[in-house]
N, C-alpha and C positions, 0 to 999 in steps of 0.2 A: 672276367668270364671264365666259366670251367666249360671241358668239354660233355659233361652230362648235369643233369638234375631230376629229382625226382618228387613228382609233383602226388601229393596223396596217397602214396606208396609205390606211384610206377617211376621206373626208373625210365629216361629217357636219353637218348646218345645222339647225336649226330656228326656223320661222317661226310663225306662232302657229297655238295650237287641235294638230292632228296634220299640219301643212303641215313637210312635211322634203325636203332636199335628199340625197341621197348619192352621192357622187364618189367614181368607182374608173376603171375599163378603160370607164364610161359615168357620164353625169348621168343622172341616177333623181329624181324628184321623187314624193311619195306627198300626193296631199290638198295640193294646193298653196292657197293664201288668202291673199290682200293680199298678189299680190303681182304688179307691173307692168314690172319689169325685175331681169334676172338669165341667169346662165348658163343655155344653154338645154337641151333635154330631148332624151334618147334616147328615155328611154320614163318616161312618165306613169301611175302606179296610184291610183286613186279607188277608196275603200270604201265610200261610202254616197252618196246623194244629196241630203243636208242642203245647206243654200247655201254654210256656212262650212268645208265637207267636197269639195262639185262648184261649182265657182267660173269658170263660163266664161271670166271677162276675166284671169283667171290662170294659165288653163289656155292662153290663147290666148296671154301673155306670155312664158311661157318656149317655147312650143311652134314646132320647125321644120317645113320642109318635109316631113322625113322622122320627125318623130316618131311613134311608137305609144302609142298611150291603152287600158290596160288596166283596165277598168272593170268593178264589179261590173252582173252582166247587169240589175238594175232600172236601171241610172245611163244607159243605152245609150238609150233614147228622147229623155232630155234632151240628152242629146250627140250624136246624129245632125242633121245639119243646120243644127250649130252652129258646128262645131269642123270644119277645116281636114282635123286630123291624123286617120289611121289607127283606130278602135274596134275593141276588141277585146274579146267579153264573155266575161266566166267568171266563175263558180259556185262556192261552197262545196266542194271536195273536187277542185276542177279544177284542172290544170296547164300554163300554156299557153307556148311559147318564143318570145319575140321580143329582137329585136338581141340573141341570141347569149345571154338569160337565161331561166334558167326561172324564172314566176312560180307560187307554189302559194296558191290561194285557201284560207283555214282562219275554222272556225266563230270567229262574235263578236257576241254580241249579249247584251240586257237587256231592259224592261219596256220602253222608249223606242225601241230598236233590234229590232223582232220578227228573230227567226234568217231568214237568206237576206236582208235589209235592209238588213245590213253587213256585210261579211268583214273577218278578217285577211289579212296578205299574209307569206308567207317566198319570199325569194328570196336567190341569194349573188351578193356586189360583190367583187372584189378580194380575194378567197378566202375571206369574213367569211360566216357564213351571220345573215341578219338578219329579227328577227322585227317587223313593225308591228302593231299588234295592231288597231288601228282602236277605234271605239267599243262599248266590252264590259265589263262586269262578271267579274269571275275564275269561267270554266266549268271545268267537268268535262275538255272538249277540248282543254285547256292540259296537261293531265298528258300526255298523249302529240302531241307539237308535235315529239320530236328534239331532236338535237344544237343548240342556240345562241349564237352568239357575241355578239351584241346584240340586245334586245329594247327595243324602243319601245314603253312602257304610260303609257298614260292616268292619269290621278291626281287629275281634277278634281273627282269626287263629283255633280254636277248632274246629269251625263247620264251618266257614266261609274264605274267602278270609284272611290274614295276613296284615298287613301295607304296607308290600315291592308288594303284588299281588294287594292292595287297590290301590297304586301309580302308580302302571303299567296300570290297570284298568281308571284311573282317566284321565292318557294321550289319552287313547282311547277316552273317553264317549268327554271330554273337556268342562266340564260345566263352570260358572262362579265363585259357589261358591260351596263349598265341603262339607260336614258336617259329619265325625266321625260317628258311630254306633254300635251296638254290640260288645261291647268289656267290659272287666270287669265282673262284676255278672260270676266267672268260668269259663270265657270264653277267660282269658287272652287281649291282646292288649294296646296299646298306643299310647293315638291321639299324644303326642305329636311326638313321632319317623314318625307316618305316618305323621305329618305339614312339618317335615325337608324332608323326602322321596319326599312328591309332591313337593317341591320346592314351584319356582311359575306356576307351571302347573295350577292353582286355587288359589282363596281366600279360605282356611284353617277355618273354624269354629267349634272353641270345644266348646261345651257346659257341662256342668256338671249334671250329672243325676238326675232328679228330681222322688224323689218316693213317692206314693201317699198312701201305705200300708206298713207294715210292706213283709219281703221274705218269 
């Protein structure tokens, strides 16, 4: 396993917990965590405002003069008057455009995550249309998500969907290619049980966690 790959020209990273990098026509960081240096950001999207999810001092590391922080609208208090870069809030069901992407906010939640707490995120890098899913167990709102080319799901079990709900999950959404997430750092999971689960419902992409801090 390497700690990136790049799927059709985007490059994608993953750092622990749902902290992901992806490199296309811009740097895109989602939910960045531990992390203290690194290529830096066009634009920044935060789905909830858990600590290992809204990470000031990582958000502050990769972030430019000219960054935009697209944050679920609860995340925007903690990030006002923190952070440097640009806020930008939006809502479940909202679609907002910055540096030249559209972001679309979509439902994600659970018992741990009340709905509006945590969004997913779709937006397209480098023609890829890509789904994050944030912290969420397999809803209802997954069936009608659209066309996708990669989905980022959760697979940890603790606070999030499990392997067996990730693969149940993964039949609905039908992307092309799948990529493991939250799982590990205490939060239990294992990409490979969820590879054998989806079958070939998807191409299966683990990647190995890259950390840019100490925990």
């Amino acid at each position: 396993m390497a700690g990136n790959t790049t799927i059709n020209g985007v490059q994608l990273e993953w750092f622990v917990q749902s902290g992901v990098r992806i490199t296309a026509e811009a740097v895109l960081y989602v939910d960045p965590h531990l992390i203290r240096d690194g290529e830096k950001a066009d634009l920044i999207l935060i789905t909830h405002d858990h600590f290992d999810h809204l990470d000031i001092a990582s958000i502050e590391a990769v972030a430019k003069d000219d960054t935009v922080i697209v944050a679920n609208a609860c995340c925007v208090p903690r990030l006002q008057g923190r952070v440097a870069a640009k806020v930008v809030p939006i809502k479940e069901g909202e679609t907002v455009r910055e540096k030249g992407i559209d972001v679309r906010a979509v439902a994600g939640y659970n018992y741990i995550h009340p709905r509006g707490s945590n969004v997913g995120f779709m937006f397209t890098l480098g023609g890829q249309t890509i789904y994050h899913a944030g912290d969420t167990d397999h809803i209802p709102e997954m069936a009608s998500l659209g066309s996708i080319d990669i989905a980022l799901l959760p697979i940890g079990g603790t606070y999030t969907m499990d392997e067996r709900e990730a693969a149940e999950a993964l039949r609905v959404i039908q992307p092309k290619v799948v990529i493991p997430i939250h799982y590990g750092y205490g939060t239990g999971g294992d990409p490979e049980k969820f590879a054998l689960l989806a079958g070939a419902a998807a191409r299966v992409v683990i990647l190995d966690e890259v950390r840019r801090a100490a925990a």
